[in-house]
Backbone as CSV, one residue per row, in Angstrom:
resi,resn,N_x,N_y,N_z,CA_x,CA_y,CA_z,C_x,C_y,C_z
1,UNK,48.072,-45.818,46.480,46.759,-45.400,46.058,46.461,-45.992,44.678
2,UNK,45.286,-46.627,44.604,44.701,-46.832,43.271,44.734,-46.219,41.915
3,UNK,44.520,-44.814,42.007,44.346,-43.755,40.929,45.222,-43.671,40.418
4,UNK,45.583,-43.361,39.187,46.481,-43.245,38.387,45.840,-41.207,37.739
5,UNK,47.315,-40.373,38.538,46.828,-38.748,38.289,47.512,-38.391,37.024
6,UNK,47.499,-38.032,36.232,47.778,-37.351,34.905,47.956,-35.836,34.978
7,UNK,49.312,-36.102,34.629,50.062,-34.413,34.864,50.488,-34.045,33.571
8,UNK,50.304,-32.390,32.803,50.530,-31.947,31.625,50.458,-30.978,31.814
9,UNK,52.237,-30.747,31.290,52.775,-29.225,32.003,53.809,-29.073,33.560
10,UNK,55.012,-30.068,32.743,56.456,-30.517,33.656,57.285,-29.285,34.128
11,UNK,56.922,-28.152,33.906,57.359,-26.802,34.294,58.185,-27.293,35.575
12,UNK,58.503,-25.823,35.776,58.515,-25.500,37.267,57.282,-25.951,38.611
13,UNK,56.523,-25.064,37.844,55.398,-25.443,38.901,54.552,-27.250,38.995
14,UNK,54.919,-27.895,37.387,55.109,-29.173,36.887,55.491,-30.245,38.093
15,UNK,56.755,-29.599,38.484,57.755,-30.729,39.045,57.274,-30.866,40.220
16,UNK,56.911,-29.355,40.845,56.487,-29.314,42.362,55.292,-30.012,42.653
17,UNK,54.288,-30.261,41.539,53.227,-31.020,41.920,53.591,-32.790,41.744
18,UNK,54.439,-32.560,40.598,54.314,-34.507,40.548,55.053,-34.471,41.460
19,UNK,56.643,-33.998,42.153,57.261,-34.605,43.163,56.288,-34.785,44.543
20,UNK,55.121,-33.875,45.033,54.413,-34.209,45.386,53.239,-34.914,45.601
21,UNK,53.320,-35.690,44.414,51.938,-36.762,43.983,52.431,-38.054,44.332
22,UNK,53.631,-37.961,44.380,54.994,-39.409,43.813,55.245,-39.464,45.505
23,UNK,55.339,-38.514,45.870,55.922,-38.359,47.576,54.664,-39.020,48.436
24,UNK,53.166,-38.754,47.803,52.153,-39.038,48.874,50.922,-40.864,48.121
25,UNK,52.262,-41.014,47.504,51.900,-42.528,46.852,50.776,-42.583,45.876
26,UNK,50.958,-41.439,44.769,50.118,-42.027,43.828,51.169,-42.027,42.164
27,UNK,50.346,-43.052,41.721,51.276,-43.434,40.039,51.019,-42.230,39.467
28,UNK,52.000,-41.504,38.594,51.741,-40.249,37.782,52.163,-40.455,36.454
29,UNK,51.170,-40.135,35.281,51.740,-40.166,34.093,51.824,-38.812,33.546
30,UNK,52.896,-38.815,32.693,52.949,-36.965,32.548,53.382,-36.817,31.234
31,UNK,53.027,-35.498,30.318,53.289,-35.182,29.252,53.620,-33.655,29.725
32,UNK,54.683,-32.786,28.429,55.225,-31.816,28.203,55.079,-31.743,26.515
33,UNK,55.209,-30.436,26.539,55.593,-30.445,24.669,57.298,-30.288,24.258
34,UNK,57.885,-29.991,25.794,59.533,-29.915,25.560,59.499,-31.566,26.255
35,UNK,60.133,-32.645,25.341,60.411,-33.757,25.397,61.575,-33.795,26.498
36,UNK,62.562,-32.984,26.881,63.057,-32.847,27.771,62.524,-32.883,29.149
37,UNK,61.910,-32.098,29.190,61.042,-31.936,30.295,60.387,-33.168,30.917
38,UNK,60.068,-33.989,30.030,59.395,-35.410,29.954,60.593,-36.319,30.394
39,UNK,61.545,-36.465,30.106,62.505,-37.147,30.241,63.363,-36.773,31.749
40,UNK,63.314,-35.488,32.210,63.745,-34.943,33.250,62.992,-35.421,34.376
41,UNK,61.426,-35.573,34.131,60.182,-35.950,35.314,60.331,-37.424,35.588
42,UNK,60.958,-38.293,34.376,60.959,-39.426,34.466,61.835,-40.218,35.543
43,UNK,62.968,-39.195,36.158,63.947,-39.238,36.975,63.293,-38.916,38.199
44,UNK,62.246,-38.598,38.304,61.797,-38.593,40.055,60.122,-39.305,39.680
45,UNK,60.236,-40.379,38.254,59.234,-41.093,38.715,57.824,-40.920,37.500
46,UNK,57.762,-40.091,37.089,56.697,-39.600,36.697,56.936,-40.666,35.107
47,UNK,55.794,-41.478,35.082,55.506,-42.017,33.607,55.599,-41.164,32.430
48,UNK,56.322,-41.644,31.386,56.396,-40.575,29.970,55.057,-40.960,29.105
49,UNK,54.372,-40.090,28.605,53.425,-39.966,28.224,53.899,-39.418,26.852
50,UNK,53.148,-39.942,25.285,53.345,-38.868,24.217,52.296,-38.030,23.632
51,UNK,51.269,-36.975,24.620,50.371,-36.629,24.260,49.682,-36.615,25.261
52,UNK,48.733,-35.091,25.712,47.768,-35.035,26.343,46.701,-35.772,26.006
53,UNK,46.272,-36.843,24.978,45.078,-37.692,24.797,45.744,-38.925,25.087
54,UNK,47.148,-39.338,25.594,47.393,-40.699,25.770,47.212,-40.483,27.766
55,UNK,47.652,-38.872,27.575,47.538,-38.919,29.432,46.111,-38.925,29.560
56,UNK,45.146,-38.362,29.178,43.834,-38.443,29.617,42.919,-40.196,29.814
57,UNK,43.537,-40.616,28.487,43.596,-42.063,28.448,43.354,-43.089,29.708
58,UNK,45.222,-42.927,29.950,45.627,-43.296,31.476,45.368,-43.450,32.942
59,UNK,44.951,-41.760,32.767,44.507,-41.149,34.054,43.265,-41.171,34.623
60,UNK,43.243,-41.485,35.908,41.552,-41.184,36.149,41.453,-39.533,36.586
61,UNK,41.960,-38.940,36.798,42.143,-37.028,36.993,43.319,-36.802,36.082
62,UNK,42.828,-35.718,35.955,44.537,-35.386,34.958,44.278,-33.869,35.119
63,UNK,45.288,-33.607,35.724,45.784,-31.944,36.282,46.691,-31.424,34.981
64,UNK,46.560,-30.453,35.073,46.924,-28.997,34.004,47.718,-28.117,34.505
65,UNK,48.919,-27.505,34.226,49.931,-26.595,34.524,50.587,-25.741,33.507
66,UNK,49.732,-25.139,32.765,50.778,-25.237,31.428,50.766,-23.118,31.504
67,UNK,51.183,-22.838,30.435,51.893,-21.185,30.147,50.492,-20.634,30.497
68,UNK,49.601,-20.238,29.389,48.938,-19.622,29.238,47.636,-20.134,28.256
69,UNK,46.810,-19.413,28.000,45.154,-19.684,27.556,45.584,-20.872,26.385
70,UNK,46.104,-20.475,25.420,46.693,-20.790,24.249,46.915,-22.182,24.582
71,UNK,48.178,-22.697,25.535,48.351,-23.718,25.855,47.413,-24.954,26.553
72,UNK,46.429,-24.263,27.272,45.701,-24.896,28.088,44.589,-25.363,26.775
73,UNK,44.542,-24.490,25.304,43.323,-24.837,24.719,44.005,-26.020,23.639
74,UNK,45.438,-26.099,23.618,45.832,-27.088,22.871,45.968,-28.290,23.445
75,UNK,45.737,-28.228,24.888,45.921,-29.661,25.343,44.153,-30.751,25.476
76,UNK,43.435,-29.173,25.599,42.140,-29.745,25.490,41.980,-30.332,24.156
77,UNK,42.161,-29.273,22.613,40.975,-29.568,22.081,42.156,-29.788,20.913
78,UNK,43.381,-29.644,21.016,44.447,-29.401,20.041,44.159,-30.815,19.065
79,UNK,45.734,-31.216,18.294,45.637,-32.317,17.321,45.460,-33.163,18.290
80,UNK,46.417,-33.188,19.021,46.818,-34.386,20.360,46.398,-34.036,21.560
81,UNK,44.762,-33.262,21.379,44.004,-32.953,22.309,43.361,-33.936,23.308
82,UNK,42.711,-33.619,24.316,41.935,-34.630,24.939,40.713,-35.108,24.304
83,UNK,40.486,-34.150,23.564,38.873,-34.286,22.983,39.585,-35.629,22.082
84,UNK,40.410,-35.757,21.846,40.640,-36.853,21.171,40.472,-38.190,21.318
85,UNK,40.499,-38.623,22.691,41.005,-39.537,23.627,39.753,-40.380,23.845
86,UNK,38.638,-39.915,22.876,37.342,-40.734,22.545,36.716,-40.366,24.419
87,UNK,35.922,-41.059,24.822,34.577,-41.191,25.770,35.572,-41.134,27.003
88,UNK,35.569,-40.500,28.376,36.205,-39.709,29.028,35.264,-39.757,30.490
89,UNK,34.095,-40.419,30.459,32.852,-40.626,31.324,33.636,-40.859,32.581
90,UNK,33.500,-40.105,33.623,33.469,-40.381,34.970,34.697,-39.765,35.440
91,UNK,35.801,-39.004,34.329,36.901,-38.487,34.391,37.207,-36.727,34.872
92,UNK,37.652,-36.454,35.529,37.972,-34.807,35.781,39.216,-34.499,35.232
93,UNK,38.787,-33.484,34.924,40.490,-32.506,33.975,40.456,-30.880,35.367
94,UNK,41.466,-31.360,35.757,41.697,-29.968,36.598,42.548,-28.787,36.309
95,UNK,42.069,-28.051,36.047,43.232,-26.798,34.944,43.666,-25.955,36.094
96,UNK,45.090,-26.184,36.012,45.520,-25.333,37.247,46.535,-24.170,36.728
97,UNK,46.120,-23.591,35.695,46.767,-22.863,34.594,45.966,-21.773,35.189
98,UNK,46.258,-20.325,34.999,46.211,-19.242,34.706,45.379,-18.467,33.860
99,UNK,44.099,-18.483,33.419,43.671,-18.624,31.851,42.614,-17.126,31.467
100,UNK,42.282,-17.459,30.847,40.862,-16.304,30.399,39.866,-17.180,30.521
101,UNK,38.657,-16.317,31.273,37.210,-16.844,31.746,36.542,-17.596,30.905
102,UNK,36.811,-16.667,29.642,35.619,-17.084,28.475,35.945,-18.020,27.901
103,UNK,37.385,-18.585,27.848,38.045,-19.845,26.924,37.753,-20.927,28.475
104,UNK,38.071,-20.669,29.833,37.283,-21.670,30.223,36.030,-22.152,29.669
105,UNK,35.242,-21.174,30.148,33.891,-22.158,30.236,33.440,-22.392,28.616
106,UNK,33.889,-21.989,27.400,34.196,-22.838,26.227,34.951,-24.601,26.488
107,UNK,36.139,-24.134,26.799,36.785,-25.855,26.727,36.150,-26.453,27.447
108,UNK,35.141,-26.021,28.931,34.978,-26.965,29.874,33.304,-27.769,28.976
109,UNK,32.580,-26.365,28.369,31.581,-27.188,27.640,31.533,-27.869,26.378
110,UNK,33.276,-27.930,25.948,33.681,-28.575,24.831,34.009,-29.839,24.950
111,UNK,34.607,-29.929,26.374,35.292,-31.641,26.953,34.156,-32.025,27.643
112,UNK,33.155,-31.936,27.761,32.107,-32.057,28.825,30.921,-33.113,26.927
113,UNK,31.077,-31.927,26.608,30.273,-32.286,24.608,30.800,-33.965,24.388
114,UNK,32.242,-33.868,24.261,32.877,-34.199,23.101,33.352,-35.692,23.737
115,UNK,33.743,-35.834,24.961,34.195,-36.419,25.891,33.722,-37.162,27.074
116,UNK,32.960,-36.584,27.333,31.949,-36.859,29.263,32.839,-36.332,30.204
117,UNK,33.886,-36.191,29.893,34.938,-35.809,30.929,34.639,-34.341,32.081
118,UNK,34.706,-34.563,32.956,34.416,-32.850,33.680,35.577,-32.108,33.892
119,UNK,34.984,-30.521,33.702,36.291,-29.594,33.991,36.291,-28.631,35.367
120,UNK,37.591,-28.770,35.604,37.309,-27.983,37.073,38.525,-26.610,36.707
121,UNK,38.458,-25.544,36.992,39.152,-24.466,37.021,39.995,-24.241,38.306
122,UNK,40.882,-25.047,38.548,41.606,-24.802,39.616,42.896,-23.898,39.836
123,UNK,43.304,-22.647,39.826,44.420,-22.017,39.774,45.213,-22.239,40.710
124,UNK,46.031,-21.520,41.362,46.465,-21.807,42.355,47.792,-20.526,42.907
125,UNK,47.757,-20.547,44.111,48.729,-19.600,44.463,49.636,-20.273,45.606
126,UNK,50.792,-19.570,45.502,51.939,-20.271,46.237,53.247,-20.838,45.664
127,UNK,53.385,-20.925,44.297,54.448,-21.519,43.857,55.217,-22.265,43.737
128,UNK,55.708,-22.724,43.423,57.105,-24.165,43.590,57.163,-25.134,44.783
129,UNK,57.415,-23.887,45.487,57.915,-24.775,46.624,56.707,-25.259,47.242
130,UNK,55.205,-24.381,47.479,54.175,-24.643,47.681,53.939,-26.008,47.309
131,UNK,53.728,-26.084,46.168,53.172,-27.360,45.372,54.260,-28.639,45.394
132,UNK,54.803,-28.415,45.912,56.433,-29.431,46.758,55.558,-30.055,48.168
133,UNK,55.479,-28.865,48.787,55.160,-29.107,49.813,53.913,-29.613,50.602
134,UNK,52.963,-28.842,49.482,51.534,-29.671,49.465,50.476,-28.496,50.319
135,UNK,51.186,-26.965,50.293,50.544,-25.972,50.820,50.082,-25.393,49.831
136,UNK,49.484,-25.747,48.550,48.899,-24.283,47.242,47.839,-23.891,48.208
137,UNK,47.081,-22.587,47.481,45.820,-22.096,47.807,44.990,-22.189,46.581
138,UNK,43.862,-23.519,46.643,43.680,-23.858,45.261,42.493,-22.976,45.447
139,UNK,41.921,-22.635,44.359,40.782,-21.696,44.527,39.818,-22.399,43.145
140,UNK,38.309,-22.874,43.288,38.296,-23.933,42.282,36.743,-23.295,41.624
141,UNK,36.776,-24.085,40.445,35.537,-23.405,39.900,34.750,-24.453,39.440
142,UNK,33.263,-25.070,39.242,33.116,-26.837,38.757,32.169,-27.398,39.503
143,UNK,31.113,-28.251,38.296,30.424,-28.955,39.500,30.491,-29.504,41.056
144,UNK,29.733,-29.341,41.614,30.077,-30.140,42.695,30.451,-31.666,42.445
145,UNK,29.971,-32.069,41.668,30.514,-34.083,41.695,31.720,-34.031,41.724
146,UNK,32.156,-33.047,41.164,33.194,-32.765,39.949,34.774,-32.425,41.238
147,UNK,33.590,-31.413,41.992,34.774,-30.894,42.766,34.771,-32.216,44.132
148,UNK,33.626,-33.412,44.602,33.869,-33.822,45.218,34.781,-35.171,45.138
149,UNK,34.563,-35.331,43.585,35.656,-36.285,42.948,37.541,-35.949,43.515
150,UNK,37.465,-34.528,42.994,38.786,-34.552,43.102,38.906,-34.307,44.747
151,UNK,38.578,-33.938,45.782,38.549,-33.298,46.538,39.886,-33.944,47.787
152,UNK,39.535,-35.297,48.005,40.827,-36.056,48.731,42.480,-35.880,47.863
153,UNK,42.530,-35.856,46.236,43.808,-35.226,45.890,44.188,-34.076,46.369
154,UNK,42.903,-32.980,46.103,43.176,-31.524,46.407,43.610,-31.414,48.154
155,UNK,43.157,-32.346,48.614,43.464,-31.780,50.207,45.445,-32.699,50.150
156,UNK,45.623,-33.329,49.517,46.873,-33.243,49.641,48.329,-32.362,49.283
157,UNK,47.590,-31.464,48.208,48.027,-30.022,47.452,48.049,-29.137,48.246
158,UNK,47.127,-28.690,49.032,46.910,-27.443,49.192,45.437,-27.629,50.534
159,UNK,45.270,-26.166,50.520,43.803,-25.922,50.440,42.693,-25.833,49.616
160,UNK,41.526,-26.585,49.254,41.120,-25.835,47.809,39.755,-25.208,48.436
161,UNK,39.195,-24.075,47.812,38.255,-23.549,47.949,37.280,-23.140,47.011
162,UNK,36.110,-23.730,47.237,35.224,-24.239,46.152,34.343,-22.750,45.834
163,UNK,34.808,-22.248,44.720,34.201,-20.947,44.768,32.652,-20.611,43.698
164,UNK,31.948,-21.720,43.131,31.706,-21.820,42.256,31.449,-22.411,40.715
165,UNK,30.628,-21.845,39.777,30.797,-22.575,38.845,31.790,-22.377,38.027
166,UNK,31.797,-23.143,36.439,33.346,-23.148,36.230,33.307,-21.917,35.873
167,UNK,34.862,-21.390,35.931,35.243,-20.028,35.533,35.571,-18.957,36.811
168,UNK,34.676,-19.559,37.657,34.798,-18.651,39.196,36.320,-18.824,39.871
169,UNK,36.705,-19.336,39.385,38.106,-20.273,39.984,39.254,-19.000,39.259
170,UNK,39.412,-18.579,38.196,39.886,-18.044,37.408,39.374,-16.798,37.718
171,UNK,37.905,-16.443,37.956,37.605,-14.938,38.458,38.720,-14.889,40.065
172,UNK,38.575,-15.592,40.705,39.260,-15.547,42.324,41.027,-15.357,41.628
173,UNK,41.570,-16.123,41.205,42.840,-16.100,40.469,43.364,-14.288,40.361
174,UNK,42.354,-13.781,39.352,42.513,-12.585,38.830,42.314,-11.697,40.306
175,UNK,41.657,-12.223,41.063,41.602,-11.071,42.524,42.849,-11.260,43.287
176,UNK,43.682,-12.693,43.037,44.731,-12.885,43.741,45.812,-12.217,42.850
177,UNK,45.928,-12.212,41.803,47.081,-11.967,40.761,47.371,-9.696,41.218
178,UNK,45.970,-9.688,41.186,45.885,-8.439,41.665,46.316,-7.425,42.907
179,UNK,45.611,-9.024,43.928,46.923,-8.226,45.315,48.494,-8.454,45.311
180,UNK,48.465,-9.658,44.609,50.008,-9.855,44.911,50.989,-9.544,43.877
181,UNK,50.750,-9.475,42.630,51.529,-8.999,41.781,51.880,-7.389,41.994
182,UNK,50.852,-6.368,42.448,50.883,-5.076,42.701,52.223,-5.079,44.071
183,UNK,51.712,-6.165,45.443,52.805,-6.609,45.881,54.107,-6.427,45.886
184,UNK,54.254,-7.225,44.500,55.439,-7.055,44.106,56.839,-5.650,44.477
185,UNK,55.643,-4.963,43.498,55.865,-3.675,43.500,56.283,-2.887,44.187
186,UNK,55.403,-2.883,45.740,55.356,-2.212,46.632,56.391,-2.592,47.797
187,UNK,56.572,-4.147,47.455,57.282,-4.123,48.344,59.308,-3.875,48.016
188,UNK,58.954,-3.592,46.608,60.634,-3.152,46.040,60.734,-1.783,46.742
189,UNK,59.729,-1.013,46.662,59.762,0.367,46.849,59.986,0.693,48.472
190,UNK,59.149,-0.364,49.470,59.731,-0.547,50.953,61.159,-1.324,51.132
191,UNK,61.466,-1.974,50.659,62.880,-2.506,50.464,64.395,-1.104,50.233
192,UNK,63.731,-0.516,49.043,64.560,0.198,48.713,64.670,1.682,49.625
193,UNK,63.267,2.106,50.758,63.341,2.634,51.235,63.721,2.358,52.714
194,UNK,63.885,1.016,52.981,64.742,0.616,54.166,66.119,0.999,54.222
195,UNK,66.514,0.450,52.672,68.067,0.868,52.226,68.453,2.094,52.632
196,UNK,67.526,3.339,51.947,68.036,4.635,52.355,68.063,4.971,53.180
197,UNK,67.411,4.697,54.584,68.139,5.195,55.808,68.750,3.930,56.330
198,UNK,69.167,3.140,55.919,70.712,2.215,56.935,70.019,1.306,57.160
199,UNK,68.877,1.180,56.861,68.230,-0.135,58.451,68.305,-1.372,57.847
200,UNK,68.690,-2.447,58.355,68.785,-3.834,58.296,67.486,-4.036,57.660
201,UNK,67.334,-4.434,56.309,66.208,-4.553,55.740,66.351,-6.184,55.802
202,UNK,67.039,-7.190,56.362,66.630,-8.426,56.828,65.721,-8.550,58.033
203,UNK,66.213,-7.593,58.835,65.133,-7.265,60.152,63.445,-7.018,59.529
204,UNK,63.367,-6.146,59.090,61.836,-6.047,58.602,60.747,-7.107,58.721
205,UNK,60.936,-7.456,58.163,60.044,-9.116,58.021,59.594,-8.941,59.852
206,UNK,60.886,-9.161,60.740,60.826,-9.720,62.179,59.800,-8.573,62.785
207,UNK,60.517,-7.040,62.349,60.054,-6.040,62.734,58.233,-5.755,62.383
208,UNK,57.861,-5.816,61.450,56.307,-5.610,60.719,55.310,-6.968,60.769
209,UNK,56.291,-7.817,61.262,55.243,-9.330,60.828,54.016,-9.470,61.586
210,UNK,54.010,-8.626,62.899,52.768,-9.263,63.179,51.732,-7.888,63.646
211,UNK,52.075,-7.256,62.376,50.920,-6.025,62.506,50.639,-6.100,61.251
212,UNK,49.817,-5.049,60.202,49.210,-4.850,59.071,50.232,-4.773,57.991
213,UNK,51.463,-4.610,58.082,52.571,-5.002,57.154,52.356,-6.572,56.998
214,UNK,52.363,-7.056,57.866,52.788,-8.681,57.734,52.127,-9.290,56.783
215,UNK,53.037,-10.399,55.871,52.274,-11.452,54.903,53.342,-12.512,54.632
216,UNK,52.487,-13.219,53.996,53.814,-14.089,53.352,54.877,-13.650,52.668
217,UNK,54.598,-12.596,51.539,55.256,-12.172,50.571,56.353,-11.302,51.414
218,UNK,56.284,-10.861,52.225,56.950,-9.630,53.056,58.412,-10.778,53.019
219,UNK,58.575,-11.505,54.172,59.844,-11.815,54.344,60.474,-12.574,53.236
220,UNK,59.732,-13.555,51.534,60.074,-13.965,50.567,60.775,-13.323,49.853
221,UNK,60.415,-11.703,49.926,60.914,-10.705,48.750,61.806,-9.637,49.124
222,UNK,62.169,-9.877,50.516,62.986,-9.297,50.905,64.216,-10.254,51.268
223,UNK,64.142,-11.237,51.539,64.971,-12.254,51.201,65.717,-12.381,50.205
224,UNK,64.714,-12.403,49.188,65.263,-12.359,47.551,65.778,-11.075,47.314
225,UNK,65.519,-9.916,47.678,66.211,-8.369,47.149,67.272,-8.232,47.904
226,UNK,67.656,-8.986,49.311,68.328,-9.174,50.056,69.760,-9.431,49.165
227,UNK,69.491,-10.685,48.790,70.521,-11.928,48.276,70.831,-11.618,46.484
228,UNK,69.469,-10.508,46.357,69.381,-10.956,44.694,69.937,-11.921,43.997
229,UNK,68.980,-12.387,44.795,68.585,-14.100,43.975,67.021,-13.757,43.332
230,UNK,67.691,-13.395,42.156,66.843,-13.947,41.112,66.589,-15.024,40.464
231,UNK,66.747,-16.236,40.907,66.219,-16.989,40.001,64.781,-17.716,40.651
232,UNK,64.239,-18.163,38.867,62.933,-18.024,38.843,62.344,-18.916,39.609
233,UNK,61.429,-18.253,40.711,60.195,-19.325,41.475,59.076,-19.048,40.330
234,UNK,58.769,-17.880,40.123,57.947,-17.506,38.863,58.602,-16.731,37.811
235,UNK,58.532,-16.851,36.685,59.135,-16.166,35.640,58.107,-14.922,35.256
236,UNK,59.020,-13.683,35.463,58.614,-12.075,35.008,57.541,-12.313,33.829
237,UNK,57.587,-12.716,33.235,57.108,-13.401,31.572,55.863,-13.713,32.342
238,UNK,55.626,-14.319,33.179,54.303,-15.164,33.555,53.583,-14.140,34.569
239,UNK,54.349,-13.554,35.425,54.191,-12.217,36.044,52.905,-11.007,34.821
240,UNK,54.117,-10.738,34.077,53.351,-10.014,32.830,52.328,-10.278,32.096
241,UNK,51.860,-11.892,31.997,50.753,-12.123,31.112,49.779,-12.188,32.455
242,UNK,50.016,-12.584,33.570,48.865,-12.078,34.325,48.242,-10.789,34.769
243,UNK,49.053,-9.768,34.591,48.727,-8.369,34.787,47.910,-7.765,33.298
244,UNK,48.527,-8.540,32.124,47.585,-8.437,31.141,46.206,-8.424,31.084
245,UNK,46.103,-10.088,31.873,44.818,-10.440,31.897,43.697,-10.042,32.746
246,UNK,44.487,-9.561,33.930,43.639,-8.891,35.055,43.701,-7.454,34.333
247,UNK,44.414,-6.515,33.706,43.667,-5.354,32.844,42.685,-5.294,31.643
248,UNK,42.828,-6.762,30.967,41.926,-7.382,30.127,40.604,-7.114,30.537
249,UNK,40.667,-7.867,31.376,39.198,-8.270,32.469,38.580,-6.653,33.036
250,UNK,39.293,-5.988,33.517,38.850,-4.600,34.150,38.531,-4.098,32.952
251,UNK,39.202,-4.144,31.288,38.576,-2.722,30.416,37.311,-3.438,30.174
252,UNK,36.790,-5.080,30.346,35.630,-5.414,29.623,34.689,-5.217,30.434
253,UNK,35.071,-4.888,32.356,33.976,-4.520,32.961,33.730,-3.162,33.445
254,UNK,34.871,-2.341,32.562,34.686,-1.003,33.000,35.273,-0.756,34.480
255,UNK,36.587,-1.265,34.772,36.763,-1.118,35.965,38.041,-0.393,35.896
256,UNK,38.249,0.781,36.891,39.384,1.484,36.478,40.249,0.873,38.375
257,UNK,41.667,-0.038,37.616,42.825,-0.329,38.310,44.018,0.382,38.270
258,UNK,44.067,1.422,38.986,44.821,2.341,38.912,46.801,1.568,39.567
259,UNK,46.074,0.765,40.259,47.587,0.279,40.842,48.115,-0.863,39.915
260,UNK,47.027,-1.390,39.261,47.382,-2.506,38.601,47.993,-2.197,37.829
261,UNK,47.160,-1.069,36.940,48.025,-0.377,35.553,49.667,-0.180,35.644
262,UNK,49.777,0.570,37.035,51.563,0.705,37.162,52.332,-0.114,37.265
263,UNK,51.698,-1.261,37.878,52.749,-2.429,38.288,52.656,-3.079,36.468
264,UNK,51.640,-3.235,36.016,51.893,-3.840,34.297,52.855,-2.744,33.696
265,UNK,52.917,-1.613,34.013,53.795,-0.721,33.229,55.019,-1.472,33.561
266,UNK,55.399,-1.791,34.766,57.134,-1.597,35.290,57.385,-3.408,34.755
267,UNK,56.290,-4.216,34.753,57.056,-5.505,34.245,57.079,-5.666,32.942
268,UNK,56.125,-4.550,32.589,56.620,-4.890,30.708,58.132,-4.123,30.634
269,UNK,58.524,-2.683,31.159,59.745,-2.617,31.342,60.769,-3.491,32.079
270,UNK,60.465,-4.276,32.808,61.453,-5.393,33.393,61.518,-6.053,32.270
271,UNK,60.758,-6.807,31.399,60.770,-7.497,30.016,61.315,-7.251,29.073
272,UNK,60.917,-5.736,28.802,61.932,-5.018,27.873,63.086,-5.198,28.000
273,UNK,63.206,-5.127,29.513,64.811,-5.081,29.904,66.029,-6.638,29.672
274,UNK,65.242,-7.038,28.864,65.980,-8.483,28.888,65.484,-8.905,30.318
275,UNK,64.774,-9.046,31.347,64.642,-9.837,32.653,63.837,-10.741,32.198
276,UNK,63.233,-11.474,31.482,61.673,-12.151,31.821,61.845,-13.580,32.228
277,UNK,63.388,-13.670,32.184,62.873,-15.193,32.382,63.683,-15.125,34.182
278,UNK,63.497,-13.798,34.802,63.581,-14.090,36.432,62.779,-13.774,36.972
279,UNK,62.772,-14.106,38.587,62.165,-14.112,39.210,60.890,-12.734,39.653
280,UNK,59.595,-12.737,39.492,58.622,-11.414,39.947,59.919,-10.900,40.315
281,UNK,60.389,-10.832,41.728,61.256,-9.481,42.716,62.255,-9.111,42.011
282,UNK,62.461,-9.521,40.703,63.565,-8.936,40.354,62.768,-7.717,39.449
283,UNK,61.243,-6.791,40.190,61.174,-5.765,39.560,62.119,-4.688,40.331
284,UNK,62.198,-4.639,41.792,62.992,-3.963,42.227,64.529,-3.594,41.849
285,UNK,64.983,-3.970,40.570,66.009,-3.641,39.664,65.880,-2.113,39.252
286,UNK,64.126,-2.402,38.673,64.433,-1.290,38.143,64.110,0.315,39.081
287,UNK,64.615,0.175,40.164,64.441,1.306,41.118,65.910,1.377,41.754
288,UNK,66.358,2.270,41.639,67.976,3.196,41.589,68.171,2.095,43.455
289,UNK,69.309,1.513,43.610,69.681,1.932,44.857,70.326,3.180,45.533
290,UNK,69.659,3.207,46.706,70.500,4.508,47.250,71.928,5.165,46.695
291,UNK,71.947,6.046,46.316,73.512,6.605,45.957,73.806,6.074,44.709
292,UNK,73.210,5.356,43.566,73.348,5.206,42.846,72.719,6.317,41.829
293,UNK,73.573,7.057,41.053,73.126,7.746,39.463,72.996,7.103,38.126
């Protein structure tokens, strides 16, 4: 393929997209702020970049993966921002970060000012292996040019679903963060109540899958509470700043989340607990196994 995609933010979720960009034949240039990280991507391919304004440069799209609001606003507008990277005309920046509404549609009418460049709000659900595999659920926010520009990458990612203008992408995010992080939760508490009466809680999944129990998450997290295998597809830490932000969002619209609130209670105690850098399911720790005092 012609295009040259620009990746910033070699994470976890980082790797799963360039190994999938690299897998379906396009050139990738990529920046991190851990130089490691940069040097690690370079081993399955990915161009080293020193700076989100040398990747914007490069790239004719340049996708976004990074922690949180903070991060996503230093790659826009930071020292070694994009806004830097001078005239940007005909270019899309796809933020597939996690973020707050209002710092979107700021950066997007800041790189849009400063740049010509367009912004699309793309989050995404599914994780690691998802974005490996080329199954996310992109949920997108952004002009239409904007979204029909990127639209042949996005169908190699995922699904994307065009929900809007920018910021809508990030409202859908917060509705997803909401069912499934609570999720989490609920499904430690069915796990742990399989335990107490005897039953093969590997069976479950087979047993519930194809009635109103059934989801994806069902047989993932019982797998994982299974094996406790904790290690991180998502880090607790990233878990927690999204439950933040989706209670953020509810006190500014007056919305009372009664389930949300509990599940943010138990991962700031998973955090507390020294856990944050494992996996969401490792909230079911903090619920006694059977026979345990």
């Amino acid at each position: 393929m012609s295009e040259t995609i620009g990746f910033i933010g070699l994470g976890l979720m980082g790797e799963g997209f360039t190994r999938r960009l690299i897998e379906t034949g396009r050139a990738v240039v990529g920046y991190d702020i851990d130089p490691g990280k940069v040097a690690a991507a370079a081993d399955w391919g990915v161009t080293p970049a020193a700076s989100a304004a040398e990747v914007a440069a490069k790239a004719d799209i340049v996708l976004v993966a990074v922690i949180n609001t903070k991060a996503v606003e230093d790659v826009v507008a930071g020292a070694s921002g994009i806004v830097t990277a001078g005239r940007l005309d005909g270019k899309v920046l796809v933020d597939h970060s996690t973020t707050e509404i209002a710092t979107t549609n700021r950066l997007a009418a800041l790189l849009e000012e400063r740049t010509g460049m367009a912004f699309v709000d793309a989050p995404v659900s599914g994780g690691p292996e998802a974005a490996l595999a080329g199954k996310l659920a992109i949920m997108a926010g952004g002009p239409d040019a904007a979204i029909a520009r990127i639209g042949p990458l996005m169908a190699d990612l995922g699904k994307l679903t065009h929900m809007g203008a920018v910021g809508t992408g990030q409202a859908t995010k917060l509705v997803n963060q909401t069912i499934v992080l609570t999720n989490f939760c609920v499904l430690a508490e069915a796990f742990r109540l399989a335990q107490a009466h005897g039953v093969d809680a590997a069976r479950i999944p087979e047993a519930l899958g194809t009635g109103y129990a059934g989801s994806n998450m069902l047989e993932m997290a019982f797998e994982r509470m299974i094996s406790k295998d904790f290690a991180p597809r998502g880090y607790a830490r990233q878990v927690l700043k999204d439950l933040e932000l989706v209670q953020e969002d509810a006190r500014a619209h007056q919305l009372a989340l009664p389930m949300t609130a509990q599940a943010l209670t138990l991962f700031r105690l998973l955090n507390a607990g020294g856990k944050s850098e494992l996996d969401g399911t490792a909230v079911v720790t903090l619920i006694p196994e059977p026979g345990e005092t």
